[in-house]
Phi, psi and omega in degrees: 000132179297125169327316189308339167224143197208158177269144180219149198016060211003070149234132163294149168224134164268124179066255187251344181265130176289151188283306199302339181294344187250358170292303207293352154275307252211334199066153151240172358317176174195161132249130189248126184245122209250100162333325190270341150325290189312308172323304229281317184317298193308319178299305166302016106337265019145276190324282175358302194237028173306167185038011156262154167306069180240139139252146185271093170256095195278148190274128193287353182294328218271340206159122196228001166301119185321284175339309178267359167271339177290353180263300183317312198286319165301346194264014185071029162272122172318149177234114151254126194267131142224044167211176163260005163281340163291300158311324167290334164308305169269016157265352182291307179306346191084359166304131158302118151298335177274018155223079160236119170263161197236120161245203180087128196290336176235073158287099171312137205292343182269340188295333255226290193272023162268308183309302175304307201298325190276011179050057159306159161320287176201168176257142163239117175298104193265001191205163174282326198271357195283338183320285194282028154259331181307277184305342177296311201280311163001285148331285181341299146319324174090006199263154158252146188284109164258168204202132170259139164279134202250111186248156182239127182277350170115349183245144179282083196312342156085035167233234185246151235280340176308001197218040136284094211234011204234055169256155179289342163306324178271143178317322227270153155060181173254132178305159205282306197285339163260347176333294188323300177281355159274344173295330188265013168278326213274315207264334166278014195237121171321136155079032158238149157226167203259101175242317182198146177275152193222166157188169188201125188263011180111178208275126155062014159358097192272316191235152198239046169305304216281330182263025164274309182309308177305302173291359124009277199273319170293348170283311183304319170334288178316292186297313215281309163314292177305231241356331208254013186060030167303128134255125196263121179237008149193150140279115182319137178227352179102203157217233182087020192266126192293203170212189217261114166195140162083055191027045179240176211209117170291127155346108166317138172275002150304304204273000181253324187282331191281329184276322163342297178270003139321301178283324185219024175233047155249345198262052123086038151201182184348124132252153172235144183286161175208024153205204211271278197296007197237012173264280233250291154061248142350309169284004193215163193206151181265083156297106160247162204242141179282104171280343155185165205229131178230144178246093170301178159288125188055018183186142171245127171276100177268097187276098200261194195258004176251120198205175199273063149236004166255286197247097187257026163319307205286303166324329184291294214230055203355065201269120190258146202254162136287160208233055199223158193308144185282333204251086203276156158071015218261346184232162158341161179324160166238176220188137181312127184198169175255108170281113252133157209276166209274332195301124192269084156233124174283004186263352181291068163229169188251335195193137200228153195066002199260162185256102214226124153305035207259162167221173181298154203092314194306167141241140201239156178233141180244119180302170170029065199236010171299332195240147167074006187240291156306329162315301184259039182275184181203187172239023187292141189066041179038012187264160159295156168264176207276167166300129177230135101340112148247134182244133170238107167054231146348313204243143184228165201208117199253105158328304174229107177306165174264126178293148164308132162293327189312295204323297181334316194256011192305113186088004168251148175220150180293214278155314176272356194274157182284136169281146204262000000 
C-alpha cells in the first residue's frame, strides 16, 4: 500500500481524509486517487534519470481521468497515447502534443489525421501497411509524420501472458530482422521523417532480465543505423515496470533508470520512457462497501457493491489487489472468505481467499486500483460506474460524478421511434 494511505487511530485514510468519510459523501463503489502519489511516482522517474536526456511519457491506457493528467502534465509530463481519444484527453487536460508519442497497432485513418492536425510528437510504427498509410495521410494533410519503428525483440516480459507484447506471436511490432528494411522504406517515403526506434516488451515487470536484454538488442540496433548515418534523434525503451503486490517488491525506477542507461545512454541521443501502471497504480485505491456475508459449502463469501465490470483484472488476469478493512479492528476474528461481486459470472471477484473480518456495512479498500482499474470498467449488467475522487491533503474533489441508470441508455432508441 502507497504511504498516502494509511491507517491512523484505525481508520484508512487517503492523505489527511478518512475513506469512510469520502465512502459516506460520495457512495460506493468510488475509486479515490491521492494527488500526491501521483506527484511523488512520477517525480522518482524524474529523479531517476536527472541530467540525462530522457523524457517521461506516462501512458494514458493505465489511467485517463482528466484530473490525473492534469497533475501529470503540470508536472511536465509527455503522454503515450494509443487511441485518438486518448489524445483529447490529454489536450483536454492541458497535455503538450509535442511530447505525445502515438502507439498501437490499428491506428485509424481519422485518429492517424487528429494526430497530424495536433503536430504530435511522434507515431511509433507498428507494420509495413500501417508505414504506408501514414505517409499517404500525411500527404494528404500537407502535414509531416515523425515516426519510430517499433521493433519486437523476441522477449518475454515475465507477467501474465495477456499483457506481454513483445514475442513474435504477438500483434506489436516488428521483428528485429525485418526492421532494418523497413527503416530504408520509412526514408524513402513522402510525408516522414524517421527520428526513432522504439520497442516495449509487456506489463507489470517484477525483474528487470528481460528488458535488459531487450534493450540490448535494441541498442545494437540503434548502433547499427547510426553506423549506417540514419539520424536518429531519440530511442524509445517502452514501459512496463510492475509495482509491489502479493509480497513480491518491484524494481525501484533507481534501479530501473540503471539498466536503461546501461543499455542506452552511450548512444548519445533522446530516450524517451512510457510508464503507466508503475506512476499511477499506487496511487489510487477501489472503496467498496460489504452488502452481505454467505456462508457457502466450503467457502464464505463477502459479497460488496463492487464487481468486475468496476475492477476487471482479478477476472482478466487473475490479478491480485490487497484486500483491507477501512475500519481496522472493528469486527470479529478474520477467517478465509472470497470476495465478489453483484455481477452474474462466477469469474466476478475482487479477491479469493482472503483473511478478512467483515460484517454487513464494512467498507473494504481494494489497494493499487490507480491503473487498469476505472479505465477498463463497463456497464455490464446495466449497473453503473463508480464515482472517482482525488484527495489533496485535506481537500478531496470528486473528479467523475457516478453514472445515472437513465445515463446508460442515453443515445439509444427503441425501433419505432423516428430517426432524427
Amino acid at each position: 500500500m502507497n504511504p498516502a494511505f494509511a491507517y491512523r487511530k484505525e481508520r484508512l485514510h487517503a492523505e489527511d481524509v478518512p475513506l469512510d468519510d469520502i465512502a459516506a459523501r460520495y457512495g460506493t463503489p468510488c475509486y479515490v486517487y491521492s494527488r500526491s502519489a501521483l506527484e511523488a511516482r512520477y517525480d522518482a522517474f524524474s529523479a531517476a534519470f536527472a541530467g540525462q536526456p530522457v523524457r517521461v511519457c506516462y501512458a494514458v491506457k493505465a489511467n485517463g481521468n482528466l484530473a490525473v493528467l492534469d497533475v501529470l502534465a503540470r508536472r511536465g509530463a509527455g503522454f503515450d497515447i494509443v487511441s485518438g481519444g486518448e489524445l483529447a484527453r490529454v489536450l483536454a487536460a492541458g497535455g503538450d502534443p509535442r511530447k505525445v508519442v502515438f502507439s498501437g497497432a490499428c491506428k485509424l485513418d481519422e485518429e492517424i489525421r487528429y494526430a497530424l492536425a495536433q503536430d504530435i510528437a511522434c507515431f511509433n510504427v507498428e507494420s509495413e501497411p500501417e508505414l504506408a498509410r501514414l505517409s499517404e495521410l500525411a500527404v494528404e494533410t500537407g502535414c509531416e509524420a515523425r515516426i519510430a519503428i517499433r521493433v519486437n525483440p523476441d522477449v518475454e516480459a515475465g507477467g501474465h501472458r495477456h499483457i506481454s507484447t513483445g514475442r513474435r506471436e504477438h500483434k506489436f511490432g516488428i521483428a528485429l530482422e525485418d526492421a532494418g528494411t523497413l527503416v530504408v522504406r520509412a526514408m524513402t517515403l513522402p510525408g516522414l521523417r524517421l527520428d526513432g526506434v522504439a520497442c516495449h516488451i509487456g506489463s507489470q515487470m517484477m525483474g528487470l532480465e528481460p528488458l535488459a536484454a531487450a534493450l540490448d538488442q535494441l541498442a545494437d540496433f540503434v548502433r547499427t543505423l547510426q553506423s549506417d548515418n540514419v539520424p536518429l534523434r531519440h530511442v524509445d525503451a517502452g514501459g512496463g515496470l510492475g509495482i509491489d503486490h502479493h509480497g513480491q517488491v518491484a524494481p525501484t525506477p533507481a534501479e530501473y533508470a540503471r539498466v536503461v542507461l546501461d543499455a542506452l545512454g552511450g548512444l548519445g541521443i533522446e530516450i524517451v520512457l512510457e510508464p503507466g501502471r508503475a506512476i499511477a497504480g499506487p496511487a489510487g485505491l477501489l472503496l467498496t462497501r460489504v452488502a452481505y456475508v454467505k456462508q457457502g459449502h466450503g467457502r464464505k463469501f463477502a459479497l460488496v457493491d463492487a464487481a468486475m465490470n468496476d475492477l476487471l483484472r482479478p477476472a482478466l488476469y487473475e490479478a491480485w489487489h490487497d484486500i483491507l478493512p477501512v475500519r481496522a479492528g472493528a469486527a470479529p476474528d478474520a477467517e478465509p472468505i472470497d470476495v465478489v461481486g453483484p455481477v452474474c459470472e462466477t469469474g466476478d471477484f475482487l479477491g479469493r481467499d482472503r483473511s478478512l473480518a467483515v460484517r454487513p456495512g464494512d467498507l473494504l479498500a481494494v489497494a493499487d486500483g490507480g491503473a487498469y482499474g476505472f479505465v477498463m470498467s463497463s456497464n455490464y449488467n446495466a449497473r453503473p460506474r463508480a464515482s472517482e475522487v482525488m484527495v489533496a491533503g485535506t481537500q478531496t474533489r470528486l473528479v467523475r460524478r457516478r453514472e445515472t441508470v437513465a445515463s446508460l441508455w442515453h443515445g439509444e432508441t427503441t425501433f419505432g421511434e423516428a430517426e432524427e
